[in-house]
C-alpha positions as CSV (number, residue, x, y, z in Angstrom):
1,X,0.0,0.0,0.0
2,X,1.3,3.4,-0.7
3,X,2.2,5.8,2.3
4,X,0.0,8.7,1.1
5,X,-2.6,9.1,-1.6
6,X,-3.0,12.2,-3.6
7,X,-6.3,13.6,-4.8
8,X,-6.9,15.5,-7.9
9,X,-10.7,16.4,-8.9
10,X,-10.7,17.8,-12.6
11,X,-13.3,19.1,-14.6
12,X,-12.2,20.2,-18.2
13,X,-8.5,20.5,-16.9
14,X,-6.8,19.2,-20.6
15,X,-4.6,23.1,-20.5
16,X,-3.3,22.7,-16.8
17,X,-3.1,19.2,-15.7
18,X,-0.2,17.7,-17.1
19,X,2.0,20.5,-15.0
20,X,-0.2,18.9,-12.1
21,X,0.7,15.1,-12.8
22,X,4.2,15.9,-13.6
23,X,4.9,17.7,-10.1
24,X,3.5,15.0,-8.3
25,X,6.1,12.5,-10.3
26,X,8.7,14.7,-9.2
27,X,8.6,14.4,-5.8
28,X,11.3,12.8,-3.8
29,X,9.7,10.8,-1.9
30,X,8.1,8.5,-4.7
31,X,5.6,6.4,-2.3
32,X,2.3,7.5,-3.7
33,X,-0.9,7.3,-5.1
34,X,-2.0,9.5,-7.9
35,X,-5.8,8.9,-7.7
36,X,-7.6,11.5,-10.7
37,X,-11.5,11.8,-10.6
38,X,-12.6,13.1,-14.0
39,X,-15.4,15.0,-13.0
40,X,-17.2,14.5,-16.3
41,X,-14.9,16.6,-18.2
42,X,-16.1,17.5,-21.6
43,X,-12.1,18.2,-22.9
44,X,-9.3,15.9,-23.5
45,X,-8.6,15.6,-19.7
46,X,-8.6,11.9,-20.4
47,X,-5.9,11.8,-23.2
48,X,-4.0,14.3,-21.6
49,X,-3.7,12.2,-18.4
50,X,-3.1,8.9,-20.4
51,X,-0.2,10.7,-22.1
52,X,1.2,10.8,-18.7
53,X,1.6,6.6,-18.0
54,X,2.6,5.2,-14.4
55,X,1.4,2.7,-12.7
56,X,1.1,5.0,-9.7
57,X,-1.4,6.9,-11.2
58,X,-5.3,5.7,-10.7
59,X,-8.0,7.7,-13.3
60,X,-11.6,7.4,-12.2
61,X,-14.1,9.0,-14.6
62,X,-18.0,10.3,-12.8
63,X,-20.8,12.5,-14.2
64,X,-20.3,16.0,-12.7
65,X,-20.9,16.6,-9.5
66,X,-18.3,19.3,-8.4
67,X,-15.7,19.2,-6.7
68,X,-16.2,18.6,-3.0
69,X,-18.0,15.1,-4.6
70,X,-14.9,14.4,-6.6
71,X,-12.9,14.1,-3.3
72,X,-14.9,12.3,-1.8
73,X,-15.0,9.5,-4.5
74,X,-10.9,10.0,-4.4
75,X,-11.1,9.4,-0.7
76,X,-13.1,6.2,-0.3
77,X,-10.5,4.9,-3.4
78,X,-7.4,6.3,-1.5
79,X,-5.4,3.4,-0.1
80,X,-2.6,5.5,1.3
81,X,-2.1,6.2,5.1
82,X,-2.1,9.8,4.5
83,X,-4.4,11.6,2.4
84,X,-3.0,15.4,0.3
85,X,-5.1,16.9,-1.9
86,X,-3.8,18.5,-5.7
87,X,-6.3,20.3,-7.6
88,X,-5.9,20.5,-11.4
89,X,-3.2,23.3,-12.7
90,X,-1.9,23.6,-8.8
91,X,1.7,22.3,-8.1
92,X,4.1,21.7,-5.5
93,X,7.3,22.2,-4.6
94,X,9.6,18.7,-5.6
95,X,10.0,17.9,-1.8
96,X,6.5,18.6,-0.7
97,X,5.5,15.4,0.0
98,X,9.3,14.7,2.1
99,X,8.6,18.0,4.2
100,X,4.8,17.4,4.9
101,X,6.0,13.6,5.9
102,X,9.1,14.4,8.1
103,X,7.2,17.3,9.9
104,X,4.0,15.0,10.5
105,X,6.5,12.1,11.9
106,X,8.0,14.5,14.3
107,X,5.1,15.2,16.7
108,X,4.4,12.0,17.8
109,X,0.6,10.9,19.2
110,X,-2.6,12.4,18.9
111,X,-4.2,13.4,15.7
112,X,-2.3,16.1,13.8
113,X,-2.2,17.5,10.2
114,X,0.8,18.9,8.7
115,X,0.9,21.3,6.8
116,X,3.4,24.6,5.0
117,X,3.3,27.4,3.3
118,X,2.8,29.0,0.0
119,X,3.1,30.9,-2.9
120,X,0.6,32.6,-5.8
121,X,1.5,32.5,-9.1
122,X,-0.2,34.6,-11.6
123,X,-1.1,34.1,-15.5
124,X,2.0,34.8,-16.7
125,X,3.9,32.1,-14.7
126,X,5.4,35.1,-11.7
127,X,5.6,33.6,-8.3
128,X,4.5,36.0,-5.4
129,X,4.8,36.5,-1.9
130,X,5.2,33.4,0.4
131,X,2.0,33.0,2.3
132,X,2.9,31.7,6.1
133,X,0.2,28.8,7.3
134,X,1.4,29.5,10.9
135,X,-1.9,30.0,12.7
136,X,-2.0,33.0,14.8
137,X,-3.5,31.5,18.0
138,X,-2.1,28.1,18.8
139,X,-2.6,25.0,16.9
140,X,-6.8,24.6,17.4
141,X,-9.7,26.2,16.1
142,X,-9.5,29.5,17.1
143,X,-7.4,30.6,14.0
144,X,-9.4,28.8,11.5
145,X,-12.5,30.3,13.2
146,X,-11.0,33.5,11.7
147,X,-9.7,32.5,8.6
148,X,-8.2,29.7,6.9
149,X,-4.3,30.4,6.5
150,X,-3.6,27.4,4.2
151,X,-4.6,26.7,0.5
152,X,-5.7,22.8,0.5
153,X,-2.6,21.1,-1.4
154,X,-0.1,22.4,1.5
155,X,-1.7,20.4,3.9
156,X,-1.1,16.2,4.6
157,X,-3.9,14.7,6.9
158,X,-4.0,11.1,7.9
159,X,-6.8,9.3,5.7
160,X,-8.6,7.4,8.8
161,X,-9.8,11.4,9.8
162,X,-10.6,12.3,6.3
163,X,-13.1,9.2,6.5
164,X,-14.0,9.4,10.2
165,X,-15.6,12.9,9.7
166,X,-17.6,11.6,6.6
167,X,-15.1,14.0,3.8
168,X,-16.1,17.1,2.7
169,X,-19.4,18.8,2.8
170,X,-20.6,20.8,-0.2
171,X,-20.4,24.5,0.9
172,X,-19.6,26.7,-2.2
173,X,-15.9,27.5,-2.8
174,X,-15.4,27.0,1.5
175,X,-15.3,22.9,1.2
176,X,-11.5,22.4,2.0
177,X,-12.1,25.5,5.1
178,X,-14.8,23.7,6.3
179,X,-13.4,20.2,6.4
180,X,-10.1,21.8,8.6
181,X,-13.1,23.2,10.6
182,X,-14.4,20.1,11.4
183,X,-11.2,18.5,12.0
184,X,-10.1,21.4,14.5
185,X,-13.4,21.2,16.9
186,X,-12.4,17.5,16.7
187,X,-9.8,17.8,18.4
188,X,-7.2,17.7,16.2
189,X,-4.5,19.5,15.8
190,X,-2.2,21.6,12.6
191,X,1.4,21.7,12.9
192,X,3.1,24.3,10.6
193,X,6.6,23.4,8.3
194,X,7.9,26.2,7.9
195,X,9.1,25.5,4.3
196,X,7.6,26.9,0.8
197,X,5.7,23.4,-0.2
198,X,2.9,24.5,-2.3
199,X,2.4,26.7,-5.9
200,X,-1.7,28.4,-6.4
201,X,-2.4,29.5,-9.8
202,X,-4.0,32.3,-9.7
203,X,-6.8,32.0,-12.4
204,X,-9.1,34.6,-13.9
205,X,-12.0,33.2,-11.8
206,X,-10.1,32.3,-8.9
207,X,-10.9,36.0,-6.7
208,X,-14.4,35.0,-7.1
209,X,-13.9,31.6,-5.9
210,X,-11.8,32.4,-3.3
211,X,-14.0,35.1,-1.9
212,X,-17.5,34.0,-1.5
213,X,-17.7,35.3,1.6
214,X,-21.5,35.0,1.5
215,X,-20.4,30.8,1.9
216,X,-18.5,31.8,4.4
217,X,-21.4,33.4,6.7
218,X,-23.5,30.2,5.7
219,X,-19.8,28.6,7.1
220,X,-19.6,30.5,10.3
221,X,-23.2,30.2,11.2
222,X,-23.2,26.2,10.6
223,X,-20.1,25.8,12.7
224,X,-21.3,28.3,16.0
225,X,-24.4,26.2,15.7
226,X,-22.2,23.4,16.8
227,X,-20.4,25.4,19.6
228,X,-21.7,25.7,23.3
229,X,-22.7,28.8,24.3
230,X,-19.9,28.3,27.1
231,X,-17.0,27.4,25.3
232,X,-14.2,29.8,25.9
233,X,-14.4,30.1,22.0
234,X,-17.5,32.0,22.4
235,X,-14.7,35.1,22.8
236,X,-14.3,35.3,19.4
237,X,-17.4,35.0,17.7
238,X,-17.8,38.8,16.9
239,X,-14.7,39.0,15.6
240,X,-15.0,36.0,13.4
241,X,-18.2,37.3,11.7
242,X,-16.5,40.7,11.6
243,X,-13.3,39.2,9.6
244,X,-16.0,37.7,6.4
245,X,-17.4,40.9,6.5
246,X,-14.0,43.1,6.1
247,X,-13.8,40.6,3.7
248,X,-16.4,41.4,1.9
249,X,-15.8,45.1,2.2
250,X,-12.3,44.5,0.3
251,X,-14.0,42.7,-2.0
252,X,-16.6,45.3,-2.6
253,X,-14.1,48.4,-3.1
254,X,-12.0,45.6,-5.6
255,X,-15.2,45.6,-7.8
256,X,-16.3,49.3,-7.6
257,X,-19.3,48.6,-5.3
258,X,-18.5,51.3,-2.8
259,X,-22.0,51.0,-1.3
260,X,-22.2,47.7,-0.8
261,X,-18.9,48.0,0.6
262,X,-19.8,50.9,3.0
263,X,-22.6,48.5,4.3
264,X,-20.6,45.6,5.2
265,X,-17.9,47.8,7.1
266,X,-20.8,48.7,9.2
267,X,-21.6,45.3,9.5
268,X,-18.4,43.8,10.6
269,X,-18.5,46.9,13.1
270,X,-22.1,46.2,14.7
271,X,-20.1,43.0,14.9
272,X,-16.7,43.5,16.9
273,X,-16.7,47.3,17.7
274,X,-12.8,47.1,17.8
275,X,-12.4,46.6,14.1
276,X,-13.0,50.4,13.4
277,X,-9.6,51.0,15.4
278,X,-7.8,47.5,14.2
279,X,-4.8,48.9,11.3
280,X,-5.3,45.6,9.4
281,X,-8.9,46.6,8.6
282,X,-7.8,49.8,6.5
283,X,-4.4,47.2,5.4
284,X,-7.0,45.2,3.7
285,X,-9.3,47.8,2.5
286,X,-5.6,49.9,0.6
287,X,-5.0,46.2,-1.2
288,X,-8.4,45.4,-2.3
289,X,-7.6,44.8,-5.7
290,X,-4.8,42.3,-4.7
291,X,-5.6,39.1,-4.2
292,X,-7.2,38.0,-0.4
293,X,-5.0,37.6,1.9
294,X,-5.0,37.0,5.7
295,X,-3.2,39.9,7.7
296,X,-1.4,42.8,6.8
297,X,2.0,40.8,7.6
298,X,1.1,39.5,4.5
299,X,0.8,41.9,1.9
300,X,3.6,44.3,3.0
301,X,5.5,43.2,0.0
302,X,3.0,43.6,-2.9
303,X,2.7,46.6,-5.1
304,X,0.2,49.2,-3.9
305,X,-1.9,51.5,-5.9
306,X,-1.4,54.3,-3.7
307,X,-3.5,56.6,-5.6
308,X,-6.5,54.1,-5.7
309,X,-5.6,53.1,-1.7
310,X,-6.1,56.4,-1.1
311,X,-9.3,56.9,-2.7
312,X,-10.6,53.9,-0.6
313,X,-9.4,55.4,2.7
314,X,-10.8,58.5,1.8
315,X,-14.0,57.2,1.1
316,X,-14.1,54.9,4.1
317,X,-12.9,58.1,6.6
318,X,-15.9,60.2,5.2
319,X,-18.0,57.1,6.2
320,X,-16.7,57.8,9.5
321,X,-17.4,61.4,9.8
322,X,-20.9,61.1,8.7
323,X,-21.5,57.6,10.4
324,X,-20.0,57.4,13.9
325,X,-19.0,58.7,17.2
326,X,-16.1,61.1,17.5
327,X,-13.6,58.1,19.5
328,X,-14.6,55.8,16.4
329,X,-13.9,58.4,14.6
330,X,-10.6,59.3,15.8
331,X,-9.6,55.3,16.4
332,X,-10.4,54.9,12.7
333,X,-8.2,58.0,11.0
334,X,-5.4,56.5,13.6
335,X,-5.4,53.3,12.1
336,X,-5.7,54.0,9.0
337,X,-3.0,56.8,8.9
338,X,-0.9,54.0,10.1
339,X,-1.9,51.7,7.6
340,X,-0.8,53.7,5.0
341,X,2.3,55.0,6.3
């Protein structure tokens, strides 16, 4: 039996999956499982796959069902002790597998999930800033209750938890958040690599995908459902709900919709008061046409439209003036000053 199984949904992937295939027979540690699920692909994802032979590599073929299904099928196939998953036109690094392995072997007992960091890379084949997985609060769920700080193929997981919990849920473009969700209130627990282990491809539709924050309400309400009223976790639920809806803002201001995107600062105000004072609110709001990120640590490297950053603040700090309170006021201009230097 191999030692881990990877899984690759694809759905008309004949341009980008080849790149996928040949980083996973790259790797240096070889003991794998390729398992494909062609999710009713309409392309040549089937002869570009085939062009690709080894005896590693398993291709399943299903009527479309998306991809959270996909993985699912790829899961009950996998044989491997540890599950990764590889979506079509992502890649890794070529000691990925070796990294995610060594660091998963090193904490011994309980149930853990490794996982490292990663990188964007756009159209044209440029690689961006590293993105750190370390989660900000400990190694539980009150990080992912925030945000989710790893993409899914920089992240090995032992196959019995996969199966225990059932897979992955269909929930928009928030599946692979949801399922480390799920795993966290478990009990389980992430350990971060710190090693570059994982290549996104940023793709025209991608933002969109990545930034249904609208899922990720439907998200946050189905998991505080499941959350006593007295766990100590309860600390954080404003602030989780105000995170999607900063979110949203950015993502608002990125598509021109200032009054949509007026509406949901509110929002994510009503929701944790201290957001109006917090500097990586107004980070995120300067960057919105970058691509989401978690934290401001994160985007201090990329290129900023000052003039259009600007524009946003602007807009936002007249929000303020004809919105709120003088101290929200005044809490607001200070972090935002800050945020832009």
């Amino acid at each position: 039996m191999p030692t881990i199984s990877v899984i690759t949904p694809a759905y008309n992937a004949a341009g980008h999956i080849g790149r996928t295939i040949a980083s996973v027979q790259s790797q240096t540690f070889n003991d794998w499982e390729h398992i494909i699920i062609d999710d009713g692909s309409s392309d040549d994802t089937p002869a570009v796959v085939a062009a690709h032979p080894d005896e590693r590599i398993r291709f399943v073929q299903q009527s479309n069902q998306g991809p959270s299904a996909a993985r699912n099928h790829g899961i009950n196939l996998a044989r491997g002790e540890y599950l990764i998953f590889l979506d079509a036109g992502d890649w890794w690094a070529k000691d990925c597998l070796e990294v995610l392995l060594n660091g998963f072997r090193e904490r011994q007992g309980g149930d853990v999930i490794a996982h490292g960091d990663w990188a964007l890379v756009d159209l044209f084949g440029n690689v961006g800033r590293v993105h750190s997985s370390r989660f900000a609060r400990g190694d539980g769920p009150a990080t992912l209750l925030l945000y989710n700080p790893f993409c899914i193929h920089a992240a090995l997981v032992p196959t019995a938890l996969v199966a225990g919990i059932g897979g992955f849920r269909k929930s928009g473009s928030v599946e692979d958040w949801q399922l480390w969700l799920r795993l966290a209130l478990g009990g389980c627990r992430f350990i971060h690599v710190p090693r570059l282990v994982a290549y996104y491809h940023w793709q025209p539709d991608s933002r969109s995908k990545a930034i249904d924050q609208r899922g990720t309400i439907q998200l946050l309400d189905a998991t505080w459902a499941t959350i006593s009223p007295d766990d100590p976790l309860q600390a954080i639920r404003g602030q989780s709900y105000a995170t999607a809806y900063v979110d949203m803002c950015v993502s608002r201001f990125g598509q021109g919709d200032v009054e949509q995107a007026l509406a949901d600062f509110d929002t994510a105000v009503s929701c944790h008061p201290p957001t109006i004072g917090e500097i990586d609110t107004y980070y995120r709001i300067a960057y919105a046409e970058q691509a989401p990120h978690e934290g401001a640590d994160e985007v201090l490297n990329d290129e900023l439209d000052e003039s259009a950053a600007r524009t946003r603040i602007d807009q936002i700090l007249n929000h303020l003036n004809n919105k709120y309170q003088p101290a929200q006021r005044e809490a607001g201009r200070r972090a935002a000053f800050t945020a832009l230097g």
